[in-house]
N, C-alpha and C positions, 0 to 999 in steps of 0.2 A: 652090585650097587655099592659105590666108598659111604660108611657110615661118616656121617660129619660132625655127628654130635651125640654124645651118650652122656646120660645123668639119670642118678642115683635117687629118687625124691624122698621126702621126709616128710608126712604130714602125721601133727599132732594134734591129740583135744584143742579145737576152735580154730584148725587151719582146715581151708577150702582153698579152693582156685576153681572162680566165677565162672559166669556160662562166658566161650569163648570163643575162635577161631584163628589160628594163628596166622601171620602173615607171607601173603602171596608172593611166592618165587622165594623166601627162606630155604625152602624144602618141597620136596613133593611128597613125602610121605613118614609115618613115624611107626614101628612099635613100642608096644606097651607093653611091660610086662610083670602082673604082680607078685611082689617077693612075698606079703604078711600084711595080711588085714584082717579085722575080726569083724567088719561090715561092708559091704557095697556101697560106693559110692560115688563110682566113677558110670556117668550118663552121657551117650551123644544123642543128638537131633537129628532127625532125617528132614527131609527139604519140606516137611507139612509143619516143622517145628516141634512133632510128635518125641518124645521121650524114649531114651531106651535103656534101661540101667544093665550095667553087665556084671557078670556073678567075677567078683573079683576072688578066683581061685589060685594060691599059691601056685606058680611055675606057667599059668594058662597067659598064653600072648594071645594081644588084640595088634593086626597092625588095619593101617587106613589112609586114605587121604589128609594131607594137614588142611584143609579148606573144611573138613567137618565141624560142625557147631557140636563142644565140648564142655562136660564142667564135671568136677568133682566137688560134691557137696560137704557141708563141715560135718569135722570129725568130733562125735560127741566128746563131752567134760569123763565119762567111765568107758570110754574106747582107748585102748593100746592104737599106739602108733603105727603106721599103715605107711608102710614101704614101696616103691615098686621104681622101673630101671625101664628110663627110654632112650631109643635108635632112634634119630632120624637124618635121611638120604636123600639127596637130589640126585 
């Protein structure tokens, strides 16, 4: 699979990125993979709308469908900065 797109992300105290799903035929699929976080806070949805947080553990990749309803919730005002590095492929 040719990766088409790789970034670096950066969230700090009071950056989120809303509940979401990115758009159809951009890509068909993305990983995700966390460099440094000192909390969880990235959640997808399964088709009930049901919740799923995942243990955001240095080095552990999620990869998935980009059609999944996503979101990373905000990063408290006494949380370190929370890093992590996505692929995504068509």
């Amino acid at each position: 699979f040719p990766v088409t797109i790789s970034v670096i992300n950066r969230y700090g105290p009071g950056s989120y990125l809303g509940k979401h799903r990115d758009g159809a035929g951009l890509y068909w699929k993305f990983q995700l993979i966390f460099l440094k976080s000192t909390k969880s806070h990235f959640t997808w949805y399964d088709k009930d709308d049901n919740p799923h947080l995942v243990e955001e553990v240095p080095g552990r990749g999620l990869e998935m469908p980009s059609h999944i309803v996503r979101e990373s919730t905000e990063i408290g005002p006494n949380e370190e900065d929370k890093y992590s590095m996505v692929f995504v492929w068509k």
